[in-house]
C-alpha positions in Angstrom: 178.5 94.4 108.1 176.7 96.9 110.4 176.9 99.7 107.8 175.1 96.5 105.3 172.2 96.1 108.1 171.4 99.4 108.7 169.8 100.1 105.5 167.5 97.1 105.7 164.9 99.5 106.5 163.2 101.7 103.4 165.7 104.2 102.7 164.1 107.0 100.9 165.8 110.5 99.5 165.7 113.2 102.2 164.5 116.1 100.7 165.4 118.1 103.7 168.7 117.6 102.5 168.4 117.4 98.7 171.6 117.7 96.8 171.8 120.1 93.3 171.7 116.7 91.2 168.5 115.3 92.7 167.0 118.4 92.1 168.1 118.9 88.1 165.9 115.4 88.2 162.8 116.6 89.7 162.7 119.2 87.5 163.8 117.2 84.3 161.6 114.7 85.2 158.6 117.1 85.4 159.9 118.7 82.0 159.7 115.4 80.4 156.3 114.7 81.7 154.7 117.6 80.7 156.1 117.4 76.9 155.1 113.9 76.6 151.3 114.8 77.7 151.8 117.6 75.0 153.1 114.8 72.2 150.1 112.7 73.4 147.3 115.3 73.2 148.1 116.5 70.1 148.9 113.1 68.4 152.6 113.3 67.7 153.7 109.9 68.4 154.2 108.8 64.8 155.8 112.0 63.4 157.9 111.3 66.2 158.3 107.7 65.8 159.1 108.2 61.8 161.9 110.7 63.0 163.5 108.4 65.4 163.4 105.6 62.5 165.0 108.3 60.0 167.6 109.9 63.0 168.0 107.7 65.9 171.2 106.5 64.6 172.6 110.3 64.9 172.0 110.7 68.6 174.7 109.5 70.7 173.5 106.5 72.9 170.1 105.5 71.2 171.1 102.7 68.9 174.0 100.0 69.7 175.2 100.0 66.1 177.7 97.5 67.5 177.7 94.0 65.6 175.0 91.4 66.7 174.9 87.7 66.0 172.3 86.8 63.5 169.8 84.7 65.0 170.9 84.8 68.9 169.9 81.8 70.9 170.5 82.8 74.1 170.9 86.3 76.2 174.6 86.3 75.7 176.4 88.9 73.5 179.8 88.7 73.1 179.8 92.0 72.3 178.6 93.0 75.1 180.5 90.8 76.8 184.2 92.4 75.9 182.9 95.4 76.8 182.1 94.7 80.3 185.6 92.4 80.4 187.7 95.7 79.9 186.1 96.8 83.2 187.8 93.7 85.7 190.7 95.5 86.4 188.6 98.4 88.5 185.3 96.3 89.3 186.0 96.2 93.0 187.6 99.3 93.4 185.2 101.5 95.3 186.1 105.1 94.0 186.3 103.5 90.4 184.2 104.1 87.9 181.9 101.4 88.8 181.6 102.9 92.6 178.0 102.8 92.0 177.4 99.5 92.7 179.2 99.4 95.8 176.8 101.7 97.3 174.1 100.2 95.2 173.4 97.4 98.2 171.1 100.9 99.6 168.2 100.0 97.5 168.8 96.5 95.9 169.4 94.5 99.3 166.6 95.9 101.1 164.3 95.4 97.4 165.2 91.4 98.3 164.9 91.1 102.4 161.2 93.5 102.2 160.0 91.2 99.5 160.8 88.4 100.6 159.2 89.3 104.4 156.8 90.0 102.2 156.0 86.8 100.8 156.6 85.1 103.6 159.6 83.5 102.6 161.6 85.2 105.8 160.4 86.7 109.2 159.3 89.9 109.0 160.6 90.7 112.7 164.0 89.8 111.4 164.6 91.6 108.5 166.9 94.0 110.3 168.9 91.8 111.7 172.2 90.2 110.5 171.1 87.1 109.7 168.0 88.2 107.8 168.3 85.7 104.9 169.4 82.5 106.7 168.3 79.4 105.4 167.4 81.3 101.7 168.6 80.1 98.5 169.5 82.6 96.2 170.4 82.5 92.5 171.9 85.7 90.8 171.7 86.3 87.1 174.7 87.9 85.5 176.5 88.4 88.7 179.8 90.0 87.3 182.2 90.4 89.5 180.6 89.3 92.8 179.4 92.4 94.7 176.1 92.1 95.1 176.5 87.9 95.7 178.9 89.4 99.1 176.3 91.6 99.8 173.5 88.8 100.3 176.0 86.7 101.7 176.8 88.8 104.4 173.1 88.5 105.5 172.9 84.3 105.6 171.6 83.8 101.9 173.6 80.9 100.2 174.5 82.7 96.9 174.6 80.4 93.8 176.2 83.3 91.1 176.2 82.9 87.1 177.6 84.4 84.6 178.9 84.0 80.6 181.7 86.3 81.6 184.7 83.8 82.1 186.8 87.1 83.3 184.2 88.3 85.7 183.5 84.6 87.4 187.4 84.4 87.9 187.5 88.3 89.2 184.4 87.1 91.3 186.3 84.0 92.9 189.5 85.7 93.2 187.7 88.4 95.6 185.7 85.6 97.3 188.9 83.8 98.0 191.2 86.1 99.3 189.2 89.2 100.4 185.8 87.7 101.8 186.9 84.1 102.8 184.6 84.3 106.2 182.0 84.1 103.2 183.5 81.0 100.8 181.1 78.4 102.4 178.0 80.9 101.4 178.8 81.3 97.9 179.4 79.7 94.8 180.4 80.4 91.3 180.0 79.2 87.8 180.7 80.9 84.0 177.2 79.7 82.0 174.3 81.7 81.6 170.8 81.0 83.3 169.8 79.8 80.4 172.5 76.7 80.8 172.0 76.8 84.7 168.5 75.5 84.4 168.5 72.5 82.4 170.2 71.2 85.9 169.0 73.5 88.2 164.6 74.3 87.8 162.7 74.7 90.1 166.0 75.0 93.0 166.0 78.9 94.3 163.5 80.7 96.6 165.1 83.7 95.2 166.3 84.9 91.7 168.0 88.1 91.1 168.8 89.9 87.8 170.5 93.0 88.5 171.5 95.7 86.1 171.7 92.9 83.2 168.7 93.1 80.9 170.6 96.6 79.9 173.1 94.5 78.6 170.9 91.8 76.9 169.4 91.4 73.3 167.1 88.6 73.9 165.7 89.9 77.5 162.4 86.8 76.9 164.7 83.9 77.1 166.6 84.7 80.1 163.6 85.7 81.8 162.4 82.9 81.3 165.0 80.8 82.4 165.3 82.9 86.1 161.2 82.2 86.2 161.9 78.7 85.4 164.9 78.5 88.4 162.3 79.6 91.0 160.4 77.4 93.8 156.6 77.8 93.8 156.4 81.3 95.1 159.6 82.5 94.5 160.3 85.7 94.2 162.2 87.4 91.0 163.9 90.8 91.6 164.8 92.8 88.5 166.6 95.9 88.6 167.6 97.9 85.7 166.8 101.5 83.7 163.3 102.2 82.5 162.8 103.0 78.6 162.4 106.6 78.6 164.3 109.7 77.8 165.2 110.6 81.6 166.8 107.2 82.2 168.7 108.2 78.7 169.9 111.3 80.1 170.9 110.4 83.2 172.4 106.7 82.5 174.0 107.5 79.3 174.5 111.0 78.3 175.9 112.4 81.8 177.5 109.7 82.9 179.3 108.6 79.6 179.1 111.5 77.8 179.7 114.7 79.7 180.8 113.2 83.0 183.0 110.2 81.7 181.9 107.9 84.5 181.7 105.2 82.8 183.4 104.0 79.5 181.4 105.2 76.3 179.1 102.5 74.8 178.3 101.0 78.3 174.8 101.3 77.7 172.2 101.7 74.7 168.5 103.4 74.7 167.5 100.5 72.5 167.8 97.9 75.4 166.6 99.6 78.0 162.9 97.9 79.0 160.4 99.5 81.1 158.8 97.5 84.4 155.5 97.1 82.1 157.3 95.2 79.2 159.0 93.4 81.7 155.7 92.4 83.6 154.2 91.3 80.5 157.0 89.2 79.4 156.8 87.2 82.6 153.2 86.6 82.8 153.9 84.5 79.8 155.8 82.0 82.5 153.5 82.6 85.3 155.3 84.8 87.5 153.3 88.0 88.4 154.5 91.3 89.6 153.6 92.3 92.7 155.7 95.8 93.1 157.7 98.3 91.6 159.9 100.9 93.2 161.9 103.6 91.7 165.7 104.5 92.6 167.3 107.3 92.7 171.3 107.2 92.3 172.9 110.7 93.8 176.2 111.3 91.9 177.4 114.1 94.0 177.2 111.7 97.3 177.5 108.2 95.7 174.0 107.0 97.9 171.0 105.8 96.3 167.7 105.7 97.8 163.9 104.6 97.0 161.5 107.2 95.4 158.1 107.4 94.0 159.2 107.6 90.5 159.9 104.7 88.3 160.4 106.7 85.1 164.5 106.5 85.1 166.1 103.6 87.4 163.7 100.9 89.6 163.4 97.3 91.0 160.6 94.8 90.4 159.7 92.2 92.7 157.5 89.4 91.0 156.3 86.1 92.0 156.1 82.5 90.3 152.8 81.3 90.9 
């Protein structure tokens, strides 16, 4: 619990203490940057486009050639679905290969308690403290197997957590029930999408979160949507998930999939990744507004993550519903 409170405060990347892998981004980061001024001065973007039309499907990770349904109603694939299903027997296992997001509360739990200090919606003079988010009512969006749900549990929030994934809610309860029972009466579980949630529940959370999910999600509008819709006047929406560029490519797909084997081939696709300004567009539709977005930085070689001033690969967007 301590160890959960401490990073409550901005944790940023000390670059006293920068490790090899933080530095191969800065510098691929800058290489990126640099070529896609050059594609933009000189005009390349449809030669490049046309090639990516004629030879995206020969570059590992770009397309999910995967089958879809035809005319999807909802954000669920099932696809997508049995893929992440294969990954219950490790989820909570911290030196798995989803160890990520157990070290993952770094960024994403202080992305909720500063914007919601922010708003108003908690004391700012308590956002340090253990009971920062007492009293808050929080609904999270493809919650998997639970971990970030006992993460904002641990901090007072009452945790309302959905998901399609009838493997993952069960996995999610099971751990709820017999390895975080001081937490049972703070959290609750339930396998239907957001989308099925709302019909019952608009208008009910001061708080939604969708973390690491639109990733995984063909129609990214209609769950939007449906989070938007779940929201209180002047509820916030946190989003986290991997920006559409060629860095978050590289370092969310090829090295960890590909030349790494972190995670299991095919976990995620260039295709559906969406960057914060798609995102922010999207939900102006439904009148939410953004108000910030902050770029992460996940160090492989120490398992931390920590907030920098780049968006261009991993980041969190806190918006508002008007």
């Amino acid at each position: 619990m301590q160890q959960l409170v401490s990073f409550l405060v901005v944790v940023r990347i000390d670059t006293g203490k920068m490790s090899a892998y933080y530095g191969l981004y800065i510098v691929l980061s800058l290489v990126f940057k640099i070529f896609g001024s050059i594609v933009k001065i000189l005009r390349l973007n449809v030669a490049a486009n046309a090639l990516k039309a004629h030879f995206s499907c020969l570059i590992i990770g770009l397309n999910d050639n995967r089958p879809k349904e035809a005319t999807p109603k909802d954000s669920v694939n099932k696809t997508e679905l049995d893929h992440l299903a294969k990954m219950v027997e490790w989820w909570w296992d911290p030196k798995g290969p989803v160890k990520m997001l157990h070290t993952f509360y770094q960024v994403r739990v202080p992305l909720v308690v500063e914007g919601l200090a922010e708003t108003g919606r908690i004391s700012k003079v308590n956002i340090s403290k253990p009971g920062a988010l007492k009293g808050i009512r929080i609904l999270e969006a493809g919650c998997g197997g639970g971990i970030l749900a006992e993460d904002l549990a641990k901090l007072g929030a009452y945790v309302v957590g959905v998901d399609p994934g009838k493997e993952m809610i069960r996995l999610a309860k099971n751990h709820l029930e017999t390895k975080s029972s001081e937490l049972i009466n703070l959290i609750e579980y339930h396998d239907v999408t957001v989308e099925e949630h709302v019909k019952e529940f608009a208008g009910a959370y001061d708080a939604v979160v969708c973390s690491e999910v639109l990733e995984h999600v063909d129609e990214k509008e209609a769950i939007l949507e449906a989070c938007i819709r779940c929201l209180k006047p002047g509820g916030s929406l946190f989003i986290t998930t991997e920006n559409r560029t060629m860095l978050a490519w590289l370092f969310f797909i090829i090295i960890p999939e590909y030349i790494l084997s972190f995670l299991p081939k095919g976990t995620h696709f260039y295709e559906k990744f969406v960057s914060p300004n798609t995102i922010s567009k999207l939900i102006v539709r439904y009148g939410c507004k953004t108000r910030r977005v902050r770029g992460f930085f996940y160090d492989r070689m120490y398992n931390s993550w920590g907030f920098i001033d780049d968006d261009s690969c991993n980041y969190g967007l806190h918006a508002t519903r008007c």
